[in-house]
Steps between C-alpha positions, in 0.01 A plus 500: 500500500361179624555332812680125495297284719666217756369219263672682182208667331441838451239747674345748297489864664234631637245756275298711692208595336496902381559756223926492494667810455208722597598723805338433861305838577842621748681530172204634339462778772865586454535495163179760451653714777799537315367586191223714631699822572594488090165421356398804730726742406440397104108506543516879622729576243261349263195683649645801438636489225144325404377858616726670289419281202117621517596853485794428205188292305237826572741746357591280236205449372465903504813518322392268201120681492764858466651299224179434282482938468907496488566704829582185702768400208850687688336301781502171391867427503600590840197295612628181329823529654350539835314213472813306375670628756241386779488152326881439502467636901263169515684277278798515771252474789285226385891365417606485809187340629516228311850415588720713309437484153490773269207615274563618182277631279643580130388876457503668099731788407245738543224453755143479354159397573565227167787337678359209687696513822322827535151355441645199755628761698136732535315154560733453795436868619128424481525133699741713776295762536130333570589104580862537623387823733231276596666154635755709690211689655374174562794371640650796744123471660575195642799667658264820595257282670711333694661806652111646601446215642845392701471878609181466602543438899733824466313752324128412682641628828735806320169568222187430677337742225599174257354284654301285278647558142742205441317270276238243597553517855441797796769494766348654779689301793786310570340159397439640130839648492615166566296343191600779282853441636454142369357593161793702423738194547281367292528760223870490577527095454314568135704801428852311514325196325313740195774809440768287344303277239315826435807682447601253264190448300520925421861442388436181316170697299671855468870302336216312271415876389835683542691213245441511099382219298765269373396648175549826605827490635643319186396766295692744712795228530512536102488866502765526830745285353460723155568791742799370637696325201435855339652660826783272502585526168492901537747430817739283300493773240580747728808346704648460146477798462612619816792214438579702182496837627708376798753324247524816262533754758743386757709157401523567112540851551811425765645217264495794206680701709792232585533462130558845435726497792696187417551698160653791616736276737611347204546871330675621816740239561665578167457883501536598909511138681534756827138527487398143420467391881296740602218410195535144616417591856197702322417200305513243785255758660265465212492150446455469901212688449375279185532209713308609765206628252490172403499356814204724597333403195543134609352572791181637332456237296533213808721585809758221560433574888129384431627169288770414744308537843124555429233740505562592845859580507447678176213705720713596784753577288277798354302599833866580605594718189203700519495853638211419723585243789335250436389215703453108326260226626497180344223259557592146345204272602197543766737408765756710465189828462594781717895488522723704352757402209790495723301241746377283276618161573421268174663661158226621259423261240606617125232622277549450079753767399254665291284576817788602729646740248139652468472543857849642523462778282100583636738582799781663366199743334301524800826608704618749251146639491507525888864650478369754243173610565358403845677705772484180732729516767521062522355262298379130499512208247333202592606164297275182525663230268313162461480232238195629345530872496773838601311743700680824541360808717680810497376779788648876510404733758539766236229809416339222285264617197700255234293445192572313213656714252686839532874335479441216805576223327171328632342379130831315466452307803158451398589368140817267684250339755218480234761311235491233796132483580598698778287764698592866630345693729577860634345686776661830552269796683605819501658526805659170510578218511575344166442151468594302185388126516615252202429155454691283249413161403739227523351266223526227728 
């Protein structure tokens, strides 16, 4: 803003010369300080897993020599997954370095060494393994240097029989303990300045390698949403059928009944009208009972509770039918992350109906599965509801061992969240616990 002057003119501010914006080297120090202890913690996660990689690559490449004489052929599967496996592991790490995003990488039905994500996937094991394991070696020197030599005044008068061996300098007195002192401030001062770029030029290189080509992954778009209108299709298929089977055996089969009824009313109110009350009480009974098949079959279809209140009402209401007790957290935004459904403050915003019915029912499923096969003694669904997506986590402390399959129910939540774009995940060792994650799109 300028400055009116006595005589009426204006004064222009005054510019001191410099680089604007650029932080002085206080806010320099504190900003590498604070995002030292990080890039440290990811760099010797990185250099061993860099480790690791070498070994994976060296029996690998075994593996695939086994292959050319057929022996290493069993082999070769369990291997790929591995390596997918250990890829994904980085794909979340690398992730979370570079602020949160998430890596995917478009994988084939079948894991081979043709699919390209593999191929991407074996160049990144290679790059991990020699360069990667290298700049984090690199890097966590730095650190290792300036320990030896902050330490140094210490261990020269506790390990005289060192003496000598820290790196381009002999501390045999007090003065040279004091210059080796020095040098490891030194080492420190370059340590907080080099970790964190370092730790971000590995993630930047290895999310380069861990991410398909734009070609790839709309190959695999084509083929995934092939996969999924063929899922939802079979899914549609099957609730009319279940619709059908629902309709035939309990509402049309009670309706049948009050028409035979009604006809021997009729019969019995001119032959014995004595017993005519008590076949209308039966007959009230029956259609009571049609009307309440077809109430459950309403429900099935869409619950009014989930229409008239949302998706969580409608998930409360079920957490306290089931024969578990069962405990509900609802996460609406970042803000409200961490408190439970009956203390969150702001109401949860309403998904498309589509998405919330999906979501309902994974649920229901996952309840009813916990109810039926699990043995848990309480159990745990998490709801996160945002604009852009419906995140649902169910958790059982049960014996766990679910698989897909074998009467659970799971491959219909699989085809329900897939006819949405939608991901599932299960982890469930034996042992416990069982953990079902599903994520719907919102569209939005």
């Amino acid at each position: 803003m300028r400055t009116p002057r006595i005589d009426g003119s204006t004064a222009r501010p005054t510019v001191r010369p410099g680089r604007p914006g650029r932080p002085g080297p206080r806010a320099f120090a504190r900003s590498a300080a604070r995002r030292f202890p990080a890039a440290a913690r990811y760099l010797l996660l990185c250099l061993g897993t860099g480790l690791a990689a070498l070994v994976g690559l060296c029996l690998l490449l075994v593996v695939l020599a086994l292959c050319l004489v057929g022996v290493g052929l069993p082999l070769l599967p369990p291997a790929l997954r591995l390596l997918r496996r250990s890829a994904d592991f980085h794909r979340r790490r690398v992730g979370a370095r570079l602020g949160g995003e998430r890596l995917r990488t478009p994988y084939g039905d079948r894991l081979s060494l043709r699919d390209p994500v593999v191929g991407k996937d074996l160049l990144w094991l290679l790059a991990h393994g020699t360069a990667g394991t290298a700049l984090c070696a690199g890097a966590l020197t730095l650190c290792s240097h300036a320990f030896n030599w902050l330490t140094a005044p210490v261990w020269w008068q506790l390990l005289p029989d060192e003496r000598g061996k820290i790196i381009l300098l002999t501390v045999d007195s007090w003065p040279m303990a004091a210059a080796a002192a020095l040098g490891g401030i030194g080492y420190a001062a370059v340590a907080l300045a080099a970790l964190p770029p370092l730790a971000d030029l590995h993630a930047r290189a290895s999310g380069r390698l861990l991410v398909a080509r734009p070609r790839v992954s709309l190959a695999h778009r084509v083929r995934e949403l092939t996969t999924s209108r063929s899922e939802a299709l079979d899914a549609h298929a099957a609730e009319l059928r279940r619709i059908e089977r629902d309709l035939h055996d309990g509402a049309q089969a009670n309706l049948v009944a009050v028409s035979l009824r009604l006809g021997m009313i009729r019969r019995a109110l001119d032959q014995r009208p004595e017993q005519a009350a008590a076949l209308v009480d039966s007959t009230q009974l029956v259609a009571e009972q049609a009307l309440e098949s077809l109430r459950t079959l309403v429900r099935g279809i869409h619950p009014p509770l989930l229409a008239d209140r949302g998706l969580a009402e409608a998930v409360r209401s079920l957490a306290a039918r089931c024969a578990v007790p069962t405990r509900v957290e609802l996460h609406n935004s970042e803000a409200s992350a961490g408190r439970s459904a009956d203390q969150s403050a702001d109401p949860p915003p309403r998904a498309p109906a589509a998405a919330e019915a999906a979501a309902y029912f994974v649920v229901s499923e996952a309840l009813a599965n916990v109810a039926r096969h699990s043995g848990a003694r309480t159990a745990l669904v998490r709801l996160r509801i945002t604009t852009a997506a419906i995140a649902v986590r169910v958790e059982d402390d049960g014996r766990g061992g679910a698989v897909e399959g074998a009467g659970s129910g799971l491959p219909g939540l699989r085809r329900r969240a897939a006819a949405f774009d939608g991901t599932t995940r299960l982890s469930s060792p034996p042992g416990g616990p069982t953990i079902l994650e599903v994520e719907i799109p919102c569209g939005s």
